[in-house]
C-alpha positions in Angstrom: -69.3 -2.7 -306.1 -65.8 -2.5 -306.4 -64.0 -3.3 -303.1 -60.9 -1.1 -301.6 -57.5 -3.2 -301.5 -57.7 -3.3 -297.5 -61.1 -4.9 -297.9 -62.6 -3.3 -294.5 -65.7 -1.5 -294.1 -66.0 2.5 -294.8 -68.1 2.6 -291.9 -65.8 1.0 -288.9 -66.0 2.9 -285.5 -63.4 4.9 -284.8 -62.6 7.0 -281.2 -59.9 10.0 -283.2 -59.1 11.0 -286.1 -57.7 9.1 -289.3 -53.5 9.9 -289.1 -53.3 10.6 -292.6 -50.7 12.7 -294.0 -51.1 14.7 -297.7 -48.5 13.0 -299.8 -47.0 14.6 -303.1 -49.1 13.6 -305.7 -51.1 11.0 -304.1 -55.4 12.3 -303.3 -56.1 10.2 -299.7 -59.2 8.2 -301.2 -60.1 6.1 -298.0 -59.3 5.1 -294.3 -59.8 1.7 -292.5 -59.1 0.7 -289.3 -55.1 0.5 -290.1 -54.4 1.2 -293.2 -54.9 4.3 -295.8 -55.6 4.3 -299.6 -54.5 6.8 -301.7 -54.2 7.6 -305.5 -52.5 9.2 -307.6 -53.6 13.0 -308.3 -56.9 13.0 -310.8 -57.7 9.3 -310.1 -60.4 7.2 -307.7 -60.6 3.9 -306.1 -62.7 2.8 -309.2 -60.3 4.4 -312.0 -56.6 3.9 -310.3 -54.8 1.1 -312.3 -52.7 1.3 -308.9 -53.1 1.9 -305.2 -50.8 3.0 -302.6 -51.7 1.2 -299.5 -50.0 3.0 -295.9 -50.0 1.0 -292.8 -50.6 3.7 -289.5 -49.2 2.6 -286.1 -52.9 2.4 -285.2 -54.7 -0.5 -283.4 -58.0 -1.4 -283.5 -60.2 -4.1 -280.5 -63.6 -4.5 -280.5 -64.3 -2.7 -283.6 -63.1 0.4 -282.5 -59.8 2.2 -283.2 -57.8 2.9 -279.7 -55.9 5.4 -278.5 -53.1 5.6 -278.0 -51.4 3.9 -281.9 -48.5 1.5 -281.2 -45.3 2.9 -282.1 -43.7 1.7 -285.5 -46.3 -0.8 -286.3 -47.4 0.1 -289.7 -43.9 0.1 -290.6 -43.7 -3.5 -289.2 -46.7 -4.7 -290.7 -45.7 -3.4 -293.8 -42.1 -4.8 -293.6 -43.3 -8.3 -292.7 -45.8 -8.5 -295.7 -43.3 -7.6 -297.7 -40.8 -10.3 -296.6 -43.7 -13.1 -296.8 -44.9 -11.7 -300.2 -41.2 -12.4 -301.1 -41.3 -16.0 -299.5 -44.6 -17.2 -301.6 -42.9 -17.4 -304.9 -45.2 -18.4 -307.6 -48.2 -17.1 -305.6 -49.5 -14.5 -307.6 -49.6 -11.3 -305.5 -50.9 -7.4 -306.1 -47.9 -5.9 -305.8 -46.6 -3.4 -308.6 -42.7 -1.7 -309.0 -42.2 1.1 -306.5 -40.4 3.1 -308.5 -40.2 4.2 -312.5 -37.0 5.0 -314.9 -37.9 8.5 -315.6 -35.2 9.7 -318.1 -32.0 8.8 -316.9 -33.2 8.8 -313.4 -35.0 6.0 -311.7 -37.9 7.4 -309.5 -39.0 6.6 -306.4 -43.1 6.3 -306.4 -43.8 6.1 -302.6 -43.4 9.4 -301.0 -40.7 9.9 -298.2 -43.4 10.4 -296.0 -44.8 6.5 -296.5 -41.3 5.2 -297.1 -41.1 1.7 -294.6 -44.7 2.1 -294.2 -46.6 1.6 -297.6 -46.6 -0.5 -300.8 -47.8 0.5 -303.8 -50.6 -2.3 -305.3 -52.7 -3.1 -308.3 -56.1 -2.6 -308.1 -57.9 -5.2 -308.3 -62.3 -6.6 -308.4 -61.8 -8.2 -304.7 -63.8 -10.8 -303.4 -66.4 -10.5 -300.5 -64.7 -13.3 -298.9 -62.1 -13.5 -295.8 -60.4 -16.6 -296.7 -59.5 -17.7 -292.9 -56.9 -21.0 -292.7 -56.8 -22.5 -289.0 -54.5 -25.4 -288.1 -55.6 -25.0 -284.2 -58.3 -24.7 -282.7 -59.0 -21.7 -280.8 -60.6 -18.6 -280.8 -64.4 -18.5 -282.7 -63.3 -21.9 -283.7 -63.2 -23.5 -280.2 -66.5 -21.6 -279.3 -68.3 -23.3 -282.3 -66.7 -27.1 -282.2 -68.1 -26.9 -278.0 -71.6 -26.2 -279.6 -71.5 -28.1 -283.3 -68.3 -30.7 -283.0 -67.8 -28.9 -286.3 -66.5 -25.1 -287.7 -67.9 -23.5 -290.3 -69.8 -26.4 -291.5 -66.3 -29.1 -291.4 -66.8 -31.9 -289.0 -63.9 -32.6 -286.6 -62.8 -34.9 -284.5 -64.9 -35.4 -280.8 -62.5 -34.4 -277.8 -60.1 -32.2 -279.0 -59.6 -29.3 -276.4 -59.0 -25.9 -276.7 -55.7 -25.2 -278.8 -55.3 -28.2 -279.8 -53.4 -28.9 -283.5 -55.9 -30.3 -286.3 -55.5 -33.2 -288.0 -55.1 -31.1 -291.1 -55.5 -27.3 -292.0 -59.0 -26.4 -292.6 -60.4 -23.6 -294.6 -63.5 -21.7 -292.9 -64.6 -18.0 -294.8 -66.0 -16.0 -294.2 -68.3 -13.5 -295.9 -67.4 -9.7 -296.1 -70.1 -7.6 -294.4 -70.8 -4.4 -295.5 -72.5 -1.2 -293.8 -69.6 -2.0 -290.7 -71.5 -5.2 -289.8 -69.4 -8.0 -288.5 -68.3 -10.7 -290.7 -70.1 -13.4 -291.2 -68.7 -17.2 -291.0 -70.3 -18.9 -293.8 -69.8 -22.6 -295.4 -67.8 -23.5 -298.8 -71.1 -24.1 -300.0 -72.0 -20.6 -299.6 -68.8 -19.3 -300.9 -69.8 -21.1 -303.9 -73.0 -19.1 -304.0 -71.7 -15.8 -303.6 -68.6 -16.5 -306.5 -69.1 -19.3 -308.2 -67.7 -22.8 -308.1 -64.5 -21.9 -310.1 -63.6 -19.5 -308.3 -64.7 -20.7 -304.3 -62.4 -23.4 -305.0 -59.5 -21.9 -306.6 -59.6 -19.6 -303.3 -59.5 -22.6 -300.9 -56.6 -24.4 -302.4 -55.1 -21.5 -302.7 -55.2 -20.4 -299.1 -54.3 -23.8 -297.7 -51.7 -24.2 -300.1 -49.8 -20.7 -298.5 -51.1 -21.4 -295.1 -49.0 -24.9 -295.3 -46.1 -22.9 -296.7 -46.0 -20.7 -294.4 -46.7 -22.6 -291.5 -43.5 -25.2 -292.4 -41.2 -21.8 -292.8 -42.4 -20.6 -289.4 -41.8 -23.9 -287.9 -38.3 -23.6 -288.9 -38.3 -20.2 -286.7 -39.9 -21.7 -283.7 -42.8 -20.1 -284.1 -46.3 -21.6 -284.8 -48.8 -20.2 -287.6 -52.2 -21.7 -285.6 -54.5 -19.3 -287.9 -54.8 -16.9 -290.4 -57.1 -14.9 -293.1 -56.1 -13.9 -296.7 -57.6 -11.5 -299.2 -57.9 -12.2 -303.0 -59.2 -10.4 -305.8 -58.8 -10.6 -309.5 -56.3 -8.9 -311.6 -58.6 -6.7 -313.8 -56.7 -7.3 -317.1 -56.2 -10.7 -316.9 -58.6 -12.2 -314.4 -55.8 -14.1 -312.1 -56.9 -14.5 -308.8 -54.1 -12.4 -306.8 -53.3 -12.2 -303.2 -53.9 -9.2 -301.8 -54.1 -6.9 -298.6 -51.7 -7.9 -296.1 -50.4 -11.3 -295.4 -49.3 -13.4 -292.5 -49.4 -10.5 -290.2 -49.2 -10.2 -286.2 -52.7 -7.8 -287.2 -54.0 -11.0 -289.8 -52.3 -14.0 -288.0 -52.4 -16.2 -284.8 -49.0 -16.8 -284.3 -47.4 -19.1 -281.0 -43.9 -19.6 -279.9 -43.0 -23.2 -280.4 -41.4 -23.5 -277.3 -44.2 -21.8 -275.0 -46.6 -23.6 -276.3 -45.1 -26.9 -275.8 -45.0 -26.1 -271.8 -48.5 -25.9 -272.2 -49.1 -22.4 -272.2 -51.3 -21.8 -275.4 -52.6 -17.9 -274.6 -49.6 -15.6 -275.4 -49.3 -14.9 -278.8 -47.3 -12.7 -281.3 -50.1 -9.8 -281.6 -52.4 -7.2 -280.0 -53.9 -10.1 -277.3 -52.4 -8.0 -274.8 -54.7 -4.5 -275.7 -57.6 -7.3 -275.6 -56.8 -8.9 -272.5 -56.7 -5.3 -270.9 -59.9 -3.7 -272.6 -61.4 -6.8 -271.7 -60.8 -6.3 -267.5 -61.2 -2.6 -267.7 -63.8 -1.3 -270.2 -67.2 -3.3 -270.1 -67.3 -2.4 -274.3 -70.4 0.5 -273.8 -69.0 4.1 -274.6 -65.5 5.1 -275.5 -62.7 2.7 -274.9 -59.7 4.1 -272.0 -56.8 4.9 -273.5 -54.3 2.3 -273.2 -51.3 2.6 -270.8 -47.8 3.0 -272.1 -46.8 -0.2 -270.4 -49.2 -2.0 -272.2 -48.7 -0.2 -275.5 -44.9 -1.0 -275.4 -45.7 -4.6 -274.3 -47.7 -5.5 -277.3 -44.9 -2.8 -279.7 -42.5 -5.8 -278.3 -44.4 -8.8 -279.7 -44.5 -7.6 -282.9 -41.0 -6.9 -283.3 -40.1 -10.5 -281.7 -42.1 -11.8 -284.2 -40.6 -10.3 -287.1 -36.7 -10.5 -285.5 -38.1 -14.4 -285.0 -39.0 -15.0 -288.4 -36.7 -12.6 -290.7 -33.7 -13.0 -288.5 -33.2 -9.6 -289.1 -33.7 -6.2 -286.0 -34.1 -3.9 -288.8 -36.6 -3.5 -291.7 -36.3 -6.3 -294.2 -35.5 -4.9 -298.0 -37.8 -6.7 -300.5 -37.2 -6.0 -304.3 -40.7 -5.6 -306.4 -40.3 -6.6 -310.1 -40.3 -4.1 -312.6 -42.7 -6.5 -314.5 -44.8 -8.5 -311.8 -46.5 -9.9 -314.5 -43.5 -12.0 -315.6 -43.5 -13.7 -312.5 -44.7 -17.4 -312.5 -48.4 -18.3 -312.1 -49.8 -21.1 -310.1 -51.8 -23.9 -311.2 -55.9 -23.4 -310.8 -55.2 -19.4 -310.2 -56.9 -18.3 -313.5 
């Protein structure tokens, strides 16, 4: 089976309606918890040589989709993908030119109606795997290493504490549920089951190989990268493993301030932890969510633009030029 580009379930719970929009000659193919495929006019998910990928302002906890969205998020989601797809030079990635010389007029492919919040993508055979990097350890991690001294099946040091910096990166998948199951954390042995050796470990050095880049640009920012997940799949021409989905966002990404964390505060971060932290005192997860409250809705609207202001140095939406030929740009070692 063919995977979408977002790589999430068809069947995630939802509490409204997808917010998609018809778009001149794009057919809306599918809807995840964020984002929405579409392709062009005549084409599917299976037959589109590209994809247009648009990022809604809607946020998701506990598997289900909330209400109300947070203002002007897909567009900064979108915006800060673009600027770290820009950063990771050399790293092979699934975006294609967003717009076409037609005639004597160069054309813009992404409707108006998308423009800030899409990018338009080659389809690609993705891989049932959730390549998660974590340089701390918290979250699922911490819960595990009380119980195993260990996550995902790598052994770590006895009497580290909750947030606590690893000794080095670690790479822990996970494997890609279907039918809206949750994910499951599985070992690099079993990643090598499910995709073969060649590839299971092309996918780990890749990830820890980004995760380290990015985590050194951040550092620069004052900002800590204690976590992320990446998506690959392969280019279906050539077969080069090629990043994929979004990247090193607030949505895909633990992110710290340097500074707060040195104090010893290690619990605010740079995404929706705020919607969880409320869901979690005022819904007991059986029925349908509350709606959130606009204080907390502009609350966590705030922590993603610091974090993109923090990182792009920029209060407005970053410009990222897409290669007429992404093809031409440089491969990595151990991608093919």
């Amino acid at each position: 089976m063919v995977r979408n580009n977002e790589g999430v379930s068809t069947d995630d719970k939802t509490t409204e309606k997808s917010d998609e929009k018809t778009l001149p000659g794009w057919t809306h193919a599918y809807s995840g918890k964020v984002r929405d495929l579409y392709v062009e006019d005549g084409q599917s998910l299976d037959t589109a040589e590209r994809v247009l990928v648009v990022a809604s302002d809607r946020v998701s906890a506990f598997d289900f989709v909330l209400s109300p969205g947070i203002p002007g998020k897909g567009e900064l989601l979108t915006t800060l993908s673009l600027w770290w797809f820009d950063q990771l030079d050399g790293i092979p990635n699934h975006l294609v030119a967003d717009h076409e010389l037609r005639g004597d007029t160069v054309a813009d492919l992404i409707p108006d109606a998308g423009a800030g919040r899409a990018m338009l993508v080659r389809s690609l055979e993705m891989f049932p795997i959730e390549c998660v990097v974590r340089g701390y350890l918290v979250g699922s991690g911490w819960v595990e290493y009380q119980q195993t001294r260990s996550v995902c099946g790598v052994a770590l040091p006895a009497g580290l504490s909750n947030g606590d910096r690893l000794p080095e990166p670690i790479y822990t998948p996970a494997f890609k549920a279907e039918l809206g199951e949750h994910d499951e954390n599985i070992s690099f042995e079993r990643t090598v089951e499910l995709v073969g050796a060649e590839a299971a470990t092309a996918l780990r050095e890749l990830s820890l190989e980004i995760f380290r880049r990015a985590s050194a640009i951040a550092e620069k920012r004052g900002v800590i990268l204690a976590d992320t997940k990446f998506e690959f799949g392969r280019n279906r021409e050539t077969g080069v493993i090629t990043l994929a989905d979004e990247v090193l966002t607030s949505d895909s990404s633990r992110y710290w301030d340097a500074a707060v964390y040195a104090s010893g505060n290690r619990t605010e971060s740079f995404d929706k932890q705020i919607v969880r932290n409320w869901l979690a005192a005022n819904w007991d997860q059986t029925g349908t969510p509350p709606e959130l409250p606009a204080d907390i809705v502009e609350q966590t609207a705030a922590r993603y633009r610091e974090l993109i202001e923090r990182l792009t140095g920029s209060r407005r939406p970053v410009e990222v030029i897409v290669p007429v030929d992404p093809a031409a740009a440089t491969i990595c070692e151990g991608c093919e």
